[in-house]
N, C-alpha and C positions, 0 to 999 in steps of 0.2 A: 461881611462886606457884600455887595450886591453887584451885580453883574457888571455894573458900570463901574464899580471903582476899583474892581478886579481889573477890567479892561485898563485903567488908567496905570493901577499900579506895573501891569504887565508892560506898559509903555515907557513908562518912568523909569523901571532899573533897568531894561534892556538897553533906553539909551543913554543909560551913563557909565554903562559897563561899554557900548559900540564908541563913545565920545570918549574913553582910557585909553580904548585900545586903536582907535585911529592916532593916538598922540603920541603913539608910541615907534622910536625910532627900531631902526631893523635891529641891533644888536639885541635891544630891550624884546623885541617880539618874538625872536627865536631863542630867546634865553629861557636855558631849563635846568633849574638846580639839582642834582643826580637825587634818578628814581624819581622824579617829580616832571608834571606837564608844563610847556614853555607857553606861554599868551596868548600864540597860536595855536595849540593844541587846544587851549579852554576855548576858544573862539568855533573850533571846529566842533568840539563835545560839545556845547550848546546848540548848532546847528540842529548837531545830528539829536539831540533832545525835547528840543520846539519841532521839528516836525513831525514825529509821529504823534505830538498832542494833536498840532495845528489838523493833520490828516483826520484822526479822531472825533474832533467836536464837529465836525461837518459831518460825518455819516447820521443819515438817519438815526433816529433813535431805535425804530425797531431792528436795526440790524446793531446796535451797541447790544439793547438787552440781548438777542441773540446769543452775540459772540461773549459777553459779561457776565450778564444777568444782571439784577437791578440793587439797590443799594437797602441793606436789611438791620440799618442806624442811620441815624442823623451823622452828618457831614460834622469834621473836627473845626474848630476855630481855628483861621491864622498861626496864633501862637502854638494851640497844640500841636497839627501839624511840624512847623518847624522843630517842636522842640521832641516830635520823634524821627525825622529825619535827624537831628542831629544828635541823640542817641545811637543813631544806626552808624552815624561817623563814627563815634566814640570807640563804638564796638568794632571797628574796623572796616566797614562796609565800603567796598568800592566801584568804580563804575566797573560793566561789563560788555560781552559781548559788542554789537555795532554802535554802542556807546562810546569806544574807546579810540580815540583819535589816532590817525597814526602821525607820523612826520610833517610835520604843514612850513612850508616855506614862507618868504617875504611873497612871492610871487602872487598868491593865493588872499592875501592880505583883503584885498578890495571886494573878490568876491565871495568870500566868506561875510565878512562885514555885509555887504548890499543881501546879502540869502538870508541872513540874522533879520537885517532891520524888515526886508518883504514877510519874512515870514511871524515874527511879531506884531506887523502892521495887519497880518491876515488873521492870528488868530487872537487879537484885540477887538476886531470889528463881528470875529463872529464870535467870542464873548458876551460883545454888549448885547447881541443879537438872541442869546439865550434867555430861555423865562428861569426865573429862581427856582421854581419848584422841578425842573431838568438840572438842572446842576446840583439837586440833593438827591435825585433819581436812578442817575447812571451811573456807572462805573468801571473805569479802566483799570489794567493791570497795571503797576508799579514795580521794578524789576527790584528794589530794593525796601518798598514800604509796602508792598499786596497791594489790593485791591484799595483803589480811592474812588471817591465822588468826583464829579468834572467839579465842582467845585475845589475839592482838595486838590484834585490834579493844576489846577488852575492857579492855586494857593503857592503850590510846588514849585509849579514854571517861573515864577513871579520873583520866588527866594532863593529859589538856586543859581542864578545869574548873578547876584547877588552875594553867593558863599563865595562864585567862582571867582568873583570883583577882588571879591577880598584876601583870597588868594594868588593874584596877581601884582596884587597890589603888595601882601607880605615880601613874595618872593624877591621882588624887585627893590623892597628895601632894605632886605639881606643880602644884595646881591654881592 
């Protein structure tokens, strides 16, 4: 994928995971099936997941290598990506640390929602704004897959709005 349709994809599932969950009535948003996060809670764990990317891809680059170092393989595909994040599900892997949402009321609804969509809109625009060969270059840590490319990171951001979709979407039809 190239920068541009990264940037589009990262546009597309965020807003149809923010268009679920604006549709969604309060009982539905604060509903959380025991030992499991309620709609609000994936609403806020995404927040808190888009921005330290969105913070990320604006640094300089020499201060990414710096703090990284630079990428020592080619960038994974799309699909492989996901389909070792979702090995890492398998295996148990959960989110951590300031990952982990705490309690999120109705109250909070709107502006979690508006901090999601500003903050997707900010790092769609400096997405497109990267050249292809920076995004096979750099490299962020990943608290659960190591070290990625901004591209894979990029890949990540894109799909995991997406798992969390679709885990909203399960819960609430078992409910």
């Amino acid at each position: 994928m190239t920068n541009k349709e990264i940037a589009e994809l990262l546009q597309k599932n965020h807003q149809e995971f923010i268009d679920l969950i604006k549709g969604l009535k309060e009982e539905d948003f604060c509903y959380a099936p025991t030992d499991k996060w309620s709609a609000a809670q994936q609403l806020d764990h995404l927040v808190r997941s888009v921005q330290p990317v969105n913070m990320a891809i604006a640094l300089p680059k020499m201060i990414l290598q710096l703090l990284f170092g630079k990428a020592n393989r080619p960038s994974k595909t799309y699909d492989e990506l996901i389909a070792k994040y979702q090995n890492k599900i398998q295996e148990g892997a959960k989110a951590s640390g300031r990952f982990i949402p705490p309690t999120v009321g109705l109250a909070q609804k709107e502006n979690l929602l508006k901090r999601l969509g500003e903050l997707v809109n900010s790092l769609s625009k400096k997405t497109s704004g990267q050249s292809e060969e920076s995004l096979d270059k750099y490299i962020l840590p990943h608290p659960l897959l190591g070290k990625l490319t901004l591209r894979e990171m990029l890949y990540f951001t894109a799909y995991h709005v997406h798992h969390h979709q679709t885990i909203v979407e399960r819960d609430l039809k078992n409910k």
